[in-house]
DRENDO-155751 format. One record per residue (C-alpha): residue number from 1; residue in one letter; x negated, y negated, z. Coordinates in Angstrom, 3 decimals. Layout:
residues N
<site kevo="NUM" kenu="a" xx="X" yy="Y" zz="Z"/>
...
end
This chain:
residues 130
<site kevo="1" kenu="x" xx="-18.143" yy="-48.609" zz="-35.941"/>
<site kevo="2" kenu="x" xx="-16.965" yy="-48.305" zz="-39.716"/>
<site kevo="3" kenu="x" xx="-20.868" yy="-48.851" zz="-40.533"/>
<site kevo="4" kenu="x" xx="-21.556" yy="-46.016" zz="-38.021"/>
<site kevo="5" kenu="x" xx="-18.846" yy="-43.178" zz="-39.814"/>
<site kevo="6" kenu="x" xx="-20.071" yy="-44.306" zz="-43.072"/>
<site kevo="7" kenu="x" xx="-23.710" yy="-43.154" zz="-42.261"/>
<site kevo="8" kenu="x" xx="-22.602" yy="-39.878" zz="-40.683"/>
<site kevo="9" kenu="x" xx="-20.766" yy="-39.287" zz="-44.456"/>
<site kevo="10" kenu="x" xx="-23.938" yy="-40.356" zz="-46.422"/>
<site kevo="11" kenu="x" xx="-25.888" yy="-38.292" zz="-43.921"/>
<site kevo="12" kenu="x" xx="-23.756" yy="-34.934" zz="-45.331"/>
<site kevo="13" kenu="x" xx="-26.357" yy="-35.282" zz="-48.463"/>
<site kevo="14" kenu="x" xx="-29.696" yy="-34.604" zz="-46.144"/>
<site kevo="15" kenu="x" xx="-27.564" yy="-31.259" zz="-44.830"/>
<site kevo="16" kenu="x" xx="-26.274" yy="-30.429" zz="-48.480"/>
<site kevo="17" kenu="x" xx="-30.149" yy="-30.426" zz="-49.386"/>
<site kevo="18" kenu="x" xx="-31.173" yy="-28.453" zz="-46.072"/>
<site kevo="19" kenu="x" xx="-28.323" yy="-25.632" zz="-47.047"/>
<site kevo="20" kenu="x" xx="-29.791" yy="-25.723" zz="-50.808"/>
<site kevo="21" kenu="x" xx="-32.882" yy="-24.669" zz="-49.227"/>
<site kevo="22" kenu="x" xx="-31.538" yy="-22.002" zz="-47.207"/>
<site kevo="23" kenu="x" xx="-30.095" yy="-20.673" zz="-50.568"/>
<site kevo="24" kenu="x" xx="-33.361" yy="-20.871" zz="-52.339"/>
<site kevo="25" kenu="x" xx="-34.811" yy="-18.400" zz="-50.055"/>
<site kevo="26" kenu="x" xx="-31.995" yy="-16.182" zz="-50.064"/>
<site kevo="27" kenu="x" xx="-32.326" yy="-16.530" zz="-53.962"/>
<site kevo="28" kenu="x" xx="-35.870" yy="-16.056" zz="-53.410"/>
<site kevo="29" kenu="x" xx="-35.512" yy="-12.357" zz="-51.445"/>
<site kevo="30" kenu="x" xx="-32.824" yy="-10.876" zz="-53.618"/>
<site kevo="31" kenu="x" xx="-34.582" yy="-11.777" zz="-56.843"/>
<site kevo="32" kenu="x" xx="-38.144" yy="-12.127" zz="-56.648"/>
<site kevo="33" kenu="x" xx="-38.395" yy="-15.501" zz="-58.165"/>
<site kevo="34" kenu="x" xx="-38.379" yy="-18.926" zz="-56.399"/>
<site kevo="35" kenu="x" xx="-35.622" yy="-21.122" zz="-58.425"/>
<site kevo="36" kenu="x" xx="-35.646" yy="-24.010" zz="-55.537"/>
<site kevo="37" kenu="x" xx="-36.232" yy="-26.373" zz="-58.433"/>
<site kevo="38" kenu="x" xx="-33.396" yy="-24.874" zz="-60.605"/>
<site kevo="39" kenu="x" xx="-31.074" yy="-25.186" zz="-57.498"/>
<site kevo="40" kenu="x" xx="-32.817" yy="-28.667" zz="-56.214"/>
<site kevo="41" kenu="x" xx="-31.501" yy="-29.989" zz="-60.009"/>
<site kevo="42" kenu="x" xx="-28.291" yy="-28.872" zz="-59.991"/>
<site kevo="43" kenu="x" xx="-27.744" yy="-30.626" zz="-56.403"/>
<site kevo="44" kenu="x" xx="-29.152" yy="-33.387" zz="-57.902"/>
<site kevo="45" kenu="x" xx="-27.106" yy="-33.578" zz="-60.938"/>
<site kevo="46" kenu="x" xx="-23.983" yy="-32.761" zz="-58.861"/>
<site kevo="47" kenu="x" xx="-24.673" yy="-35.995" zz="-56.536"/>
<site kevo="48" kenu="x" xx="-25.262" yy="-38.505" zz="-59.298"/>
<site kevo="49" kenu="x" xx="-22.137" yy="-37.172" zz="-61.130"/>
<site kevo="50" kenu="x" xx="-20.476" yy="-37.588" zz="-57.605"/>
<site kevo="51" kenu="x" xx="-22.012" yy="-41.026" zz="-57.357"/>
<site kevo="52" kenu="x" xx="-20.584" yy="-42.245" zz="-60.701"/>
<site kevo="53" kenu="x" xx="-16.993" yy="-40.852" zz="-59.829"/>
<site kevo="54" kenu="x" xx="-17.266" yy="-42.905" zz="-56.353"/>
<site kevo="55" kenu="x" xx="-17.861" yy="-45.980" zz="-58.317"/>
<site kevo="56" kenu="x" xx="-14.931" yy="-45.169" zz="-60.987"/>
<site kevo="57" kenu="x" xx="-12.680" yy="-44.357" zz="-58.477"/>
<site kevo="58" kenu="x" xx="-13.412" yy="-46.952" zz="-55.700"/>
<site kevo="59" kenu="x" xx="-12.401" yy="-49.636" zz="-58.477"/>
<site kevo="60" kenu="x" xx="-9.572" yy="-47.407" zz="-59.760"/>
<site kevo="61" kenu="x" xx="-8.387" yy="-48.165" zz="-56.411"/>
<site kevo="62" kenu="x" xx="-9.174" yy="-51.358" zz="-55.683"/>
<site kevo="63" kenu="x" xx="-7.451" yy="-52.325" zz="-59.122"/>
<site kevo="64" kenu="x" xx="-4.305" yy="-50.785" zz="-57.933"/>
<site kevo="65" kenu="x" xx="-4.074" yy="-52.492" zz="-54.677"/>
<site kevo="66" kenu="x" xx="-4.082" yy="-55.613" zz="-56.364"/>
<site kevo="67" kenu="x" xx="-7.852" yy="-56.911" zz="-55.751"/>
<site kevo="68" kenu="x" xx="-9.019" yy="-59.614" zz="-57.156"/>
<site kevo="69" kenu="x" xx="-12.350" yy="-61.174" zz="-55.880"/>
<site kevo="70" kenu="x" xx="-11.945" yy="-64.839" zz="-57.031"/>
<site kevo="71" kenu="x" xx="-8.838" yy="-64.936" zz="-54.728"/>
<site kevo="72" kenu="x" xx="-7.632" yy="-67.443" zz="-52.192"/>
<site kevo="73" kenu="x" xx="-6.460" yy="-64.970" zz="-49.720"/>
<site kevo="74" kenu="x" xx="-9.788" yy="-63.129" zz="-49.017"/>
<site kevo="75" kenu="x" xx="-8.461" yy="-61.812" zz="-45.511"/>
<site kevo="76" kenu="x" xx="-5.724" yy="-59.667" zz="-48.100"/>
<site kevo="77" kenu="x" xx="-8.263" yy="-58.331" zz="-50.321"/>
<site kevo="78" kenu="x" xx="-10.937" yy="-57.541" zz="-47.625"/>
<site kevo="79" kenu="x" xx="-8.712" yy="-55.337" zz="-46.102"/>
<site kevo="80" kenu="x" xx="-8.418" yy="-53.390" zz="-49.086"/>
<site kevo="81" kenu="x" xx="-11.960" yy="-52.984" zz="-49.367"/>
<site kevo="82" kenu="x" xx="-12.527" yy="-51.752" zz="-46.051"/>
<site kevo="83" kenu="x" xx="-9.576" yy="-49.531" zz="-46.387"/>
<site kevo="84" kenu="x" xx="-10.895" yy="-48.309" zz="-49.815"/>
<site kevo="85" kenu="x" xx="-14.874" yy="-48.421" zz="-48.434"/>
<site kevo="86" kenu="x" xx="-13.352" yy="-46.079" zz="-45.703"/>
<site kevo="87" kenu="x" xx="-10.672" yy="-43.639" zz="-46.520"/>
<site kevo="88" kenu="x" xx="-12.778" yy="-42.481" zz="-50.180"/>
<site kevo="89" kenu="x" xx="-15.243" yy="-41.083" zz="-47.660"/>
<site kevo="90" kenu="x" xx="-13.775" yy="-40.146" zz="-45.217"/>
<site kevo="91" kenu="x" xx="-11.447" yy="-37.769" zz="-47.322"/>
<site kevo="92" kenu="x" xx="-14.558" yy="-36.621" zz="-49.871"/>
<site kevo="93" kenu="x" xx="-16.198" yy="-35.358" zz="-46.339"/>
<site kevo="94" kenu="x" xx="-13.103" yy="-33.506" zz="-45.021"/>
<site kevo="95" kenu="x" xx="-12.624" yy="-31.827" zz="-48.232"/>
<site kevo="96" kenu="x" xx="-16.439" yy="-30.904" zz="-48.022"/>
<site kevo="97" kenu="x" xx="-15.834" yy="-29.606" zz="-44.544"/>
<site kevo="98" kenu="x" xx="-13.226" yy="-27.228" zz="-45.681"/>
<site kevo="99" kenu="x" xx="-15.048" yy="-26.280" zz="-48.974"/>
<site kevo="100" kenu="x" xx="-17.836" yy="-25.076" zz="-46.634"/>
<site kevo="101" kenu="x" xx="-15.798" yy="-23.695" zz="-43.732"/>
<site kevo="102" kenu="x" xx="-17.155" yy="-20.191" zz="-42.862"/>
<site kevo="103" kenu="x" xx="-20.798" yy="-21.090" zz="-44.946"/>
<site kevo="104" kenu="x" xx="-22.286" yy="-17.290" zz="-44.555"/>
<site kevo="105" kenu="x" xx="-26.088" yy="-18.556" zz="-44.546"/>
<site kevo="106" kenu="x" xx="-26.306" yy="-19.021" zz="-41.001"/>
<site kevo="107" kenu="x" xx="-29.174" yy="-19.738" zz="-38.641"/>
<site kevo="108" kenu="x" xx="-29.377" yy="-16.060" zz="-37.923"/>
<site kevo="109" kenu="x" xx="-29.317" yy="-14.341" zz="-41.534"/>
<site kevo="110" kenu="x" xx="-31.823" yy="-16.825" zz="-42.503"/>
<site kevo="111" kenu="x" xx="-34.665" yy="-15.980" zz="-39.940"/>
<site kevo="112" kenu="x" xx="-33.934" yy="-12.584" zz="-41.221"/>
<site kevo="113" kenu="x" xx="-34.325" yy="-13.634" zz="-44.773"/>
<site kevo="114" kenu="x" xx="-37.543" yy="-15.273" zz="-43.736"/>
<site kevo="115" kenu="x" xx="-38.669" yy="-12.199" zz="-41.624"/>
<site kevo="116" kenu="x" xx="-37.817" yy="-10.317" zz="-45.064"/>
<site kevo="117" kenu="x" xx="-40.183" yy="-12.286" zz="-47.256"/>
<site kevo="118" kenu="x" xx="-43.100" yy="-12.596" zz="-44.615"/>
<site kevo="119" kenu="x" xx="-42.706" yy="-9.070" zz="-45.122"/>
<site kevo="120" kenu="x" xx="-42.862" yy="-8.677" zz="-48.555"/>
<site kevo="121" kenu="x" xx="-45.718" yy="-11.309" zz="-48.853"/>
<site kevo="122" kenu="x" xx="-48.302" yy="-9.391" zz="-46.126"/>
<site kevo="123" kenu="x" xx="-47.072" yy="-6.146" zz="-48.446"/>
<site kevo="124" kenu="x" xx="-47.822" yy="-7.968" zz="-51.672"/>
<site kevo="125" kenu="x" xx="-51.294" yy="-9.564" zz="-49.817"/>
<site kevo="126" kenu="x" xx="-54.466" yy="-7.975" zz="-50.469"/>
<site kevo="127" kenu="x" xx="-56.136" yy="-6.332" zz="-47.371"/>
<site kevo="128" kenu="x" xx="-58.144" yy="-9.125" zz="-46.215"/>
<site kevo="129" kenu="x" xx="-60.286" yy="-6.226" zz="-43.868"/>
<site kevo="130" kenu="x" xx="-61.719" yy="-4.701" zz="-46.883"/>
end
């Protein structure tokens, strides 16, 4: 089951990248330029930045709870681990959750969006008939 939570918190990064795409369109219509790689970069600068800090502050924690891997009581120190392998994120994705609570860019205003630039292209698009 902890296997099963921990996916569904790693699996947050395949809808963070499915919103960034939403946003590129939006981007997209109100500017007139695509910057899905400029926005695809900073996502993935963002995530390796968060990837270092989860490292950093797994061990942070893990020191402070006493761990120590070449111990004789493993059951001690395995608990720690789990608890650590756990709670980091399980709290990272709640705070996520709130961060994004009430996300605009819904379902709705992006078909618009994408009615909106089918629009523009067929206006921009040569008159294949001629």
């Amino acid at each position: 089951m902890l296997q099963v939570w921990n996916g569904f918190c790693l699996a947050i990064m395949l809808l963070i990248r499915a919103m960034v795409a939403d946003v590129a369109d939006e981007v997209r219509l109100e500017q007139g330029r695509d910057r899905g790689a400029l926005l695809y970069s900073l996502i993935s600068s963002t995530q390796k930045v968060g990837g270092a800090l989860a490292v950093s502050i797994t061990f942070f924690l893990l020191a402070l709870m006493g761990f120590n891997p070449a111990a004789h009581d493993a059951a001690k120190h395995t608990r720690g681990v789990v608890l650590v392998f756990m709670s980091d994120p399980t709290i990272f994705v709640v705070l996520g959750a709130l961060v994004l609570w009430g996300y605009p860019l819904n379902a709705a205003r992006h078909r618009a969006i994408i009615a909106e630039l089918d629009a523009k292209a067929r206006e921009a698009a040569p008159d294949a008939r001629s």
